[in-house]
Backbone bond lengths (Angstrom), bond angles and torsions (degrees), N, CA, C in turn:
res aa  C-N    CA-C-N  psi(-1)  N-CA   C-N-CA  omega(-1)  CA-C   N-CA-C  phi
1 X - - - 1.455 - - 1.524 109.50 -
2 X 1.536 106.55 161.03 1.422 97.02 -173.59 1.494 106.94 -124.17
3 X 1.530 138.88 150.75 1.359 112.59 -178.39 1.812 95.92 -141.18
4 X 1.552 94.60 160.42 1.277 98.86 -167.09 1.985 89.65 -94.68
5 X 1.101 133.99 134.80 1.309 144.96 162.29 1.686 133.55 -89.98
6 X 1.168 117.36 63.06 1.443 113.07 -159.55 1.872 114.40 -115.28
7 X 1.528 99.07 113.07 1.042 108.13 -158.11 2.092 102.69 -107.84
8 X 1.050 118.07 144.38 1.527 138.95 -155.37 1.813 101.17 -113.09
9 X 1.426 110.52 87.09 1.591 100.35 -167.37 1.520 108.94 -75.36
10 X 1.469 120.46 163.50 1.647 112.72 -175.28 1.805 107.55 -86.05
11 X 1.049 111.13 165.96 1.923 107.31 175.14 1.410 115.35 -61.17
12 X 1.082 93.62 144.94 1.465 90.03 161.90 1.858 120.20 93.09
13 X 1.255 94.08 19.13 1.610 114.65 -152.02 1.682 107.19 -125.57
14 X 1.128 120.22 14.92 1.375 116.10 178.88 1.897 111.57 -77.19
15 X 1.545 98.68 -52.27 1.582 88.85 159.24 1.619 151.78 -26.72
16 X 1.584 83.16 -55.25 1.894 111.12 171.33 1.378 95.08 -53.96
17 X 1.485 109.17 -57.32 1.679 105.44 -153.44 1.403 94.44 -71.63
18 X 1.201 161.12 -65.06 1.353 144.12 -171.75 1.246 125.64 -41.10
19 X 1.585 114.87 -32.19 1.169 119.29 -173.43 1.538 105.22 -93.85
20 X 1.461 141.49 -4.37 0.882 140.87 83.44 1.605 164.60 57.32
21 X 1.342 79.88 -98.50 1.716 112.47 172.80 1.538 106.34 -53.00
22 X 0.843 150.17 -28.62 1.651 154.66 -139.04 1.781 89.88 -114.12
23 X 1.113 111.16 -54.93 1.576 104.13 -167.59 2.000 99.83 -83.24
24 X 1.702 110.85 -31.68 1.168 94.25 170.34 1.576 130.57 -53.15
25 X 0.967 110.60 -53.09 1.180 115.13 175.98 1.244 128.28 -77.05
26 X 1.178 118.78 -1.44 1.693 126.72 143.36 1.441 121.90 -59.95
27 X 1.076 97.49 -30.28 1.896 124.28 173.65 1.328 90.97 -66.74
28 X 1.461 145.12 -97.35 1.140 172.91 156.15 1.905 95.14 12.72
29 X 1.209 107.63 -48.85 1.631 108.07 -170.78 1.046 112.94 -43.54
30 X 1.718 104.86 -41.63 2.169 116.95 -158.87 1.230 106.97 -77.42
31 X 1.570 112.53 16.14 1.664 94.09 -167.18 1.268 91.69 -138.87
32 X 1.467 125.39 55.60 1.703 111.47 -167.43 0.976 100.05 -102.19
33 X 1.661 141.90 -8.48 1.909 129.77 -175.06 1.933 92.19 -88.49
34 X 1.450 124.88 -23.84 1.920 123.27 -146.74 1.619 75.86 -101.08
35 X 1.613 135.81 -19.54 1.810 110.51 -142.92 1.800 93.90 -88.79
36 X 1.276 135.43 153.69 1.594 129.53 -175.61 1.997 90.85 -108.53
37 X 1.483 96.47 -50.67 1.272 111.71 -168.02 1.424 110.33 -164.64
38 X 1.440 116.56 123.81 1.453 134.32 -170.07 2.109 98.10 -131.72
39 X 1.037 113.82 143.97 1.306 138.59 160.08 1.481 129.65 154.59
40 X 1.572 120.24 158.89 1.400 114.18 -175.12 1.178 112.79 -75.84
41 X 1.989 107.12 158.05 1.204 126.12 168.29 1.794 102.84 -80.27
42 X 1.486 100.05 138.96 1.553 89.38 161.00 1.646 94.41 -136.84
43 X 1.613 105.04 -170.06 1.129 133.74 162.29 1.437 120.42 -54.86
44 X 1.714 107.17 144.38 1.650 98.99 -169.67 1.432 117.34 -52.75
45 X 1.398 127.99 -35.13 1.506 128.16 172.49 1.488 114.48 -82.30
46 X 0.830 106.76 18.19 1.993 116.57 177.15 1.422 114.97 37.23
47 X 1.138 84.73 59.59 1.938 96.07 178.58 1.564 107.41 -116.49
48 X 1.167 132.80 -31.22 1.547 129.96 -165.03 1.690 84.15 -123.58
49 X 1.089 108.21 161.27 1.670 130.29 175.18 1.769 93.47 -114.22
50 X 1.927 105.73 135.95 1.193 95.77 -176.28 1.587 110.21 -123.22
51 X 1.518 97.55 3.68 1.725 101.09 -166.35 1.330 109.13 161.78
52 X 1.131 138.41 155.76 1.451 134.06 -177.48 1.406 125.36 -148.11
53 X 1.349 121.76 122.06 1.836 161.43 -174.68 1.074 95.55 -49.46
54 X 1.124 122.24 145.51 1.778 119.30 157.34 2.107 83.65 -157.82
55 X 1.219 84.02 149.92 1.713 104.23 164.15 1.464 109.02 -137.64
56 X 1.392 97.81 124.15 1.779 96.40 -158.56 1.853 94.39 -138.71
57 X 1.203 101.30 178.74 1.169 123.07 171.67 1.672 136.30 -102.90
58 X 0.939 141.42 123.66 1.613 117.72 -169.91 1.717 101.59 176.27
59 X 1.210 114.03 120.45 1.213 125.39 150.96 1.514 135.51 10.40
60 X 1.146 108.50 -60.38 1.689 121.00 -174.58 1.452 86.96 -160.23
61 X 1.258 106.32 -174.67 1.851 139.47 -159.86 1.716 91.90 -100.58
62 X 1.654 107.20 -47.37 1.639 81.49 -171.78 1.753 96.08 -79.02
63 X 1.061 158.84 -40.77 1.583 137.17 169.85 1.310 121.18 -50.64
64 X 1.599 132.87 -14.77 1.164 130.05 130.68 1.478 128.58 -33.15
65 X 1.480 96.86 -68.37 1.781 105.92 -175.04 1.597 109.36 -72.48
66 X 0.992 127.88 -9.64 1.447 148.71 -172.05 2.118 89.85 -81.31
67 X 1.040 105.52 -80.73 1.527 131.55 -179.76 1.718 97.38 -27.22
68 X 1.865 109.76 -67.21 1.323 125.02 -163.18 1.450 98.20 -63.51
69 X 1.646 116.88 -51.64 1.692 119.82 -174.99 1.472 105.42 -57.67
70 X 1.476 126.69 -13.33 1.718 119.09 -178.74 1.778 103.73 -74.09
71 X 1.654 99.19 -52.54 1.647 105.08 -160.03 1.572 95.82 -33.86
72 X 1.556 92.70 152.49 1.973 106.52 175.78 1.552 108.19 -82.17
73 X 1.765 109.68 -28.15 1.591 99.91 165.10 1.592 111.70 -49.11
74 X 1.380 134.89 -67.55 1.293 130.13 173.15 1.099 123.91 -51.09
75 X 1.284 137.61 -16.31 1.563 138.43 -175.23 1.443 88.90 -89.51
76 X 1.644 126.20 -42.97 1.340 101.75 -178.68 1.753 117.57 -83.34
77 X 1.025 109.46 14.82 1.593 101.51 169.60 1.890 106.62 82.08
78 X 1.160 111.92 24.27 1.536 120.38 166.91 1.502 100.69 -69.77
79 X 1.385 133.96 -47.87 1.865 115.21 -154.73 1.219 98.08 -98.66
80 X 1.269 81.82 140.31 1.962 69.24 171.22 1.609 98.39 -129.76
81 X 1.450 97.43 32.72 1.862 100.35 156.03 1.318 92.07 -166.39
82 X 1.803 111.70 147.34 1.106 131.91 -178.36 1.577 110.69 -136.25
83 X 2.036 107.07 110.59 1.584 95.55 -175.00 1.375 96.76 -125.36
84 X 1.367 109.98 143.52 1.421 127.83 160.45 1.660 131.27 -150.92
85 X 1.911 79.28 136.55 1.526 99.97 -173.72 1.002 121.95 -107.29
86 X 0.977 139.29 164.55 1.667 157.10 139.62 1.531 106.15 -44.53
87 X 1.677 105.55 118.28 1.268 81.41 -175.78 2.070 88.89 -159.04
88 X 1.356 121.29 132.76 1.542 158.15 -157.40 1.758 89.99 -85.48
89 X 1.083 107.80 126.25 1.841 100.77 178.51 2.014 87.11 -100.16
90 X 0.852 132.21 163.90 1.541 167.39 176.93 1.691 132.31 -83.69
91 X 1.500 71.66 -51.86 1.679 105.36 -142.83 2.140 81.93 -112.72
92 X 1.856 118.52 157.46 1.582 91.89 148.00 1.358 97.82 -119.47
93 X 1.435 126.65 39.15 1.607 119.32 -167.22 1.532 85.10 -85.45
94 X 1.688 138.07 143.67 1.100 118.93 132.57 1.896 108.90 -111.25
95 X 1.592 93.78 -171.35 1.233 110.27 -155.49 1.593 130.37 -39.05
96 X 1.749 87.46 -37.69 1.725 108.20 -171.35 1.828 104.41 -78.08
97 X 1.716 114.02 -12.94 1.244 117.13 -171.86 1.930 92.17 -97.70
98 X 1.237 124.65 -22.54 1.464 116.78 -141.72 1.830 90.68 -84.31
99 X 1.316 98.14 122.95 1.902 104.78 177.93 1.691 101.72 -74.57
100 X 1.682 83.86 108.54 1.944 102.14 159.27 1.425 103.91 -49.40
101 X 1.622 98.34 143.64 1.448 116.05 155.65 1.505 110.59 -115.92
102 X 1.367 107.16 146.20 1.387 110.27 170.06 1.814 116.09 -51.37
103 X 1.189 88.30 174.47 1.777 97.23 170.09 1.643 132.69 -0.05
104 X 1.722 85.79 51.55 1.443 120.85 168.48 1.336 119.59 -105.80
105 X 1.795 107.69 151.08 1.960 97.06 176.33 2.150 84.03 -139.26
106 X 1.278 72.24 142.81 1.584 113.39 -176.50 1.469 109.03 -71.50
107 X 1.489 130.26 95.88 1.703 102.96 147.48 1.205 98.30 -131.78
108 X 2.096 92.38 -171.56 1.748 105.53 -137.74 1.604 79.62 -127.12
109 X 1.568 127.52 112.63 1.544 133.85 155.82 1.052 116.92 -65.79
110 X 1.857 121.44 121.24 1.645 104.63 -175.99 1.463 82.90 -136.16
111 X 1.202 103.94 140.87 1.490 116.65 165.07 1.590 117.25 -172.95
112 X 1.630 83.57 158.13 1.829 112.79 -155.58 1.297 89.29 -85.13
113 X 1.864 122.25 147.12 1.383 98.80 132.39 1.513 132.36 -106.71
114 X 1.307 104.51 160.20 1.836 98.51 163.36 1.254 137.29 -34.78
115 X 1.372 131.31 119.11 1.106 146.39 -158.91 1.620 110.89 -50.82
116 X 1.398 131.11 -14.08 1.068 143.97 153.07 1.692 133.98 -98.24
117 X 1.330 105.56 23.99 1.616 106.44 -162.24 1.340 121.89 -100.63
118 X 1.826 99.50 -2.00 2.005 107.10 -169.44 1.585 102.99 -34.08
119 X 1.857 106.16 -50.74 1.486 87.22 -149.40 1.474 109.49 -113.87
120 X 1.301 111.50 27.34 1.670 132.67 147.56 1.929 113.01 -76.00
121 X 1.608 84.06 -31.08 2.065 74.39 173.64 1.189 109.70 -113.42
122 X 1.683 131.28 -5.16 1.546 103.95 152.28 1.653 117.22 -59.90
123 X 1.373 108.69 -22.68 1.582 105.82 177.81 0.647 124.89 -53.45
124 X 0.973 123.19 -46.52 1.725 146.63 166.99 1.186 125.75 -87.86
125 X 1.184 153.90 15.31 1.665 173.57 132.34 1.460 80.41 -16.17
126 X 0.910 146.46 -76.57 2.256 139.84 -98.35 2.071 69.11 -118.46
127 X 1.584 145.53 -61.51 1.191 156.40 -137.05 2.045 74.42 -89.35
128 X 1.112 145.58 -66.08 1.017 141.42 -156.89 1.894 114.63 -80.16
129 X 1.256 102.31 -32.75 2.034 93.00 163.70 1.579 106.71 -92.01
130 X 1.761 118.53 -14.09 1.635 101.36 154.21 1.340 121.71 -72.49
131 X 0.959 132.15 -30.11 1.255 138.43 162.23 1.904 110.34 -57.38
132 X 1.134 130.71 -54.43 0.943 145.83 161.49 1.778 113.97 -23.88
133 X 1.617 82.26 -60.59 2.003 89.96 -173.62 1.598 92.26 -81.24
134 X 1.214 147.95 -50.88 1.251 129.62 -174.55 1.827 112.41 -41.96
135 X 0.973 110.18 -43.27 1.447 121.67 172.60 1.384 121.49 -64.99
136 X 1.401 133.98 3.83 1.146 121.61 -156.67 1.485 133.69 -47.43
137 X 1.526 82.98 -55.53 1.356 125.53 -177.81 1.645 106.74 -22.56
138 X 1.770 92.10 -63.85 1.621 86.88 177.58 1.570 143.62 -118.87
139 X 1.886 84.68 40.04 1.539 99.11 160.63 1.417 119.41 -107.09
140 X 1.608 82.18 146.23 1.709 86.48 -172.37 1.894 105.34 -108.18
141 X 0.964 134.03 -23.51 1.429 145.21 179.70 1.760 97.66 -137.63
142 X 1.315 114.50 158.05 1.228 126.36 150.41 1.867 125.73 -178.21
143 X 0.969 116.52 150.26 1.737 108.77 -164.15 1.449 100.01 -175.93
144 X 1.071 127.31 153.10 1.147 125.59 131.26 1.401 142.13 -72.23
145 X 1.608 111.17 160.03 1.449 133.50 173.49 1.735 117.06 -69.44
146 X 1.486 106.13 130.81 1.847 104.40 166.24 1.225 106.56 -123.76
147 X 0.887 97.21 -163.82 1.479 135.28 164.13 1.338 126.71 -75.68
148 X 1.156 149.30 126.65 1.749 148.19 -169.03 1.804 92.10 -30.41
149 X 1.501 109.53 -61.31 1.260 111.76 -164.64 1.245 124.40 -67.20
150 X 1.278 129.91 -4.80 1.505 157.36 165.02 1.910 89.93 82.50
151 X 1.294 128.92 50.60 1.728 114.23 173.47 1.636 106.21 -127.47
152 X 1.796 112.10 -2.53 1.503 91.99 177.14 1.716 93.47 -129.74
153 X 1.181 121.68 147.12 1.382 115.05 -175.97 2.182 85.70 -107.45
154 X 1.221 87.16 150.98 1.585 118.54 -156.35 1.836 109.56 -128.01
155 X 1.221 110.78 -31.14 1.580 112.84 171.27 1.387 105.16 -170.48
156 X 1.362 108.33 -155.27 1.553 118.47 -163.91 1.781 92.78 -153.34
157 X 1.822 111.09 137.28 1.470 125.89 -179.29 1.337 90.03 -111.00
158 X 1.464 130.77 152.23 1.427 139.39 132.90 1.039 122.21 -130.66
159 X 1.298 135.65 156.58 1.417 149.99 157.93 1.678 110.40 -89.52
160 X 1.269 114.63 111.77 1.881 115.14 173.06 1.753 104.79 -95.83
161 X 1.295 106.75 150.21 1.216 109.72 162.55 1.593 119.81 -139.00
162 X 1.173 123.25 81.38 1.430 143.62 -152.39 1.631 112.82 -102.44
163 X 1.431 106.96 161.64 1.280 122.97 171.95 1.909 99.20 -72.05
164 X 1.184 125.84 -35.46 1.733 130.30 176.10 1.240 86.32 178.15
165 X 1.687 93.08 163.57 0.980 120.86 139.50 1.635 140.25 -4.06
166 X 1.184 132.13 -44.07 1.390 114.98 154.87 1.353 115.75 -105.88
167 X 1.367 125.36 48.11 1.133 115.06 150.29 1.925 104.81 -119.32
168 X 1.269 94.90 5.37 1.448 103.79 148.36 0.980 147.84 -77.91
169 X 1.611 116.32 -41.96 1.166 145.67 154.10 1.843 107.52 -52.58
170 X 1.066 110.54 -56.62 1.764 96.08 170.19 0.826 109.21 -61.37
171 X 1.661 156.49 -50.01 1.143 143.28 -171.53 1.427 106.14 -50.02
172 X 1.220 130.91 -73.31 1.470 138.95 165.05 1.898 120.24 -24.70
173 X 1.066 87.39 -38.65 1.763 101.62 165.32 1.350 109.00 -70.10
174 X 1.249 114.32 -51.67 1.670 108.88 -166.74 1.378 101.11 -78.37
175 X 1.024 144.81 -30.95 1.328 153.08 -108.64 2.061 90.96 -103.55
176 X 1.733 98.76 113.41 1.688 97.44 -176.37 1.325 127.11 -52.14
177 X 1.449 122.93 -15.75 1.139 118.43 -177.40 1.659 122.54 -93.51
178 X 1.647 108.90 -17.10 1.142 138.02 156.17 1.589 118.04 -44.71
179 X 1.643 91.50 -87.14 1.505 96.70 162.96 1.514 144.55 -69.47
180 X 1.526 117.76 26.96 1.000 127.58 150.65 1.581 145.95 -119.06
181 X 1.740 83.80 6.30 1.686 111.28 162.69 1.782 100.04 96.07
182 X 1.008 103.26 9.65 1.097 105.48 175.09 2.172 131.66 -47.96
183 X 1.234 83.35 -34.61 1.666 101.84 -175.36 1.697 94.40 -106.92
184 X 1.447 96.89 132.97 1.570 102.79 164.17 1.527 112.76 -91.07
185 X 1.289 117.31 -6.08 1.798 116.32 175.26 1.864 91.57 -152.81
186 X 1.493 94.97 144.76 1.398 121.85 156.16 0.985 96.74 -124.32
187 X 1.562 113.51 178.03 1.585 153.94 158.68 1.743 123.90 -159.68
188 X 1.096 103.82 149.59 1.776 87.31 177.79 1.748 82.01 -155.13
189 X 1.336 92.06 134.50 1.784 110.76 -172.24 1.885 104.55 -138.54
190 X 1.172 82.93 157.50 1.318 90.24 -178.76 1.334 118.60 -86.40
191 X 1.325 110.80 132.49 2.117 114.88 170.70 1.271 108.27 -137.04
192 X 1.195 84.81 -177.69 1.661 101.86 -174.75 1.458 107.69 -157.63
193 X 1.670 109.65 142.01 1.336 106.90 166.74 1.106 140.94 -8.46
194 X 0.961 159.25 -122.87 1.226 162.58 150.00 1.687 128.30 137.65
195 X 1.166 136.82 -178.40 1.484 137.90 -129.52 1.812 80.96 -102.61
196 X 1.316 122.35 109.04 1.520 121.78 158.26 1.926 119.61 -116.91
């Protein structure tokens, strides 16, 4: 199974995390065959770190939460939210295979859908991976969200890899499942690679 790991750091915490950084990513080493894609969220001008993505591999949810409760960011009391989903990879490129482009910035599309939308997005399934392949270029991950049991899909993950920020934001605009009300929440944040 694969799960999406997305953790919400508290303010005031950029210090901790540097000082930090050295044992995190010692953490980060033991998991190099399960990791798809690991790096932090930051701020739209990529100056503060706000939380950090991982797409990983693991058995069940509690060896997930098991995995997330080890990192030394969480042992030191950096998140002060911890979410994880169920989540279908797309794509089989991962991170250590995916060819960098220069003077590119990374964000991560996450969105829920509405508690009534199954059969508004089978409608749209075949209009949303054409849309999908027209885009290729600048996805780097993408899949949908389930359920623990993998039988109801619940949202949609992507990875962007853009010239900025609004050529992210159009994608998300155009995007069929978007524009047909399909999702009761988006977000699109900024990431970046990071240590796998």
């Amino acid at each position: 199974m694969h799960w999406l790991i997305k953790c919400r750091s508290k303010p005031a915490t950029d210090a901790l995390r540097e000082s930090t950084l050295p044992a995190h990513r010692n953490f980060l080493d033991g998991y190099p065959e399960v990791t798809w894609y690991s790096g932090p969220l930051f701020t739209d001008d990529n100056k503060n770190a706000i939380g950090s993505l991982r797409l990983i591999e693991f058995p069940d949810r509690t060896a997930a939460q098991t995995y997330i409760n080890a990192d030394p960011y969480t042992k030191a009391g950096i998140f002060e939210s911890i979410n994880i989903e169920r989540w279908k990879p797309g794509l089989t490129v991962r991170q250590r295979d995916y060819p960098r482009k220069p003077d590119t910035m990374q964000f991560v599309l996450h969105g829920h859908d509405k508690p009534d939308s199954a059969a508004r997005r089978a409608q749209l399934r075949q209009a949303h991976l054409d849309y999908l392949n027209q885009h290729s270029a600048i996805i780097v991950a993408r899949g949908p969200l389930l359920d623990d049991q993998g039988t109801n899909t619940t949202g949609s993950l992507l990875l962007l890899d853009v010239a900025g920020k609004a050529e992210a934001e159009a994608f998300r605009t155009g995007e069929p499942f978007h524009r047909a009300g399909v999702y009761e929440w988006t977000t699109l944040e900024r990431w970046r690679f990071g240590h796998v």
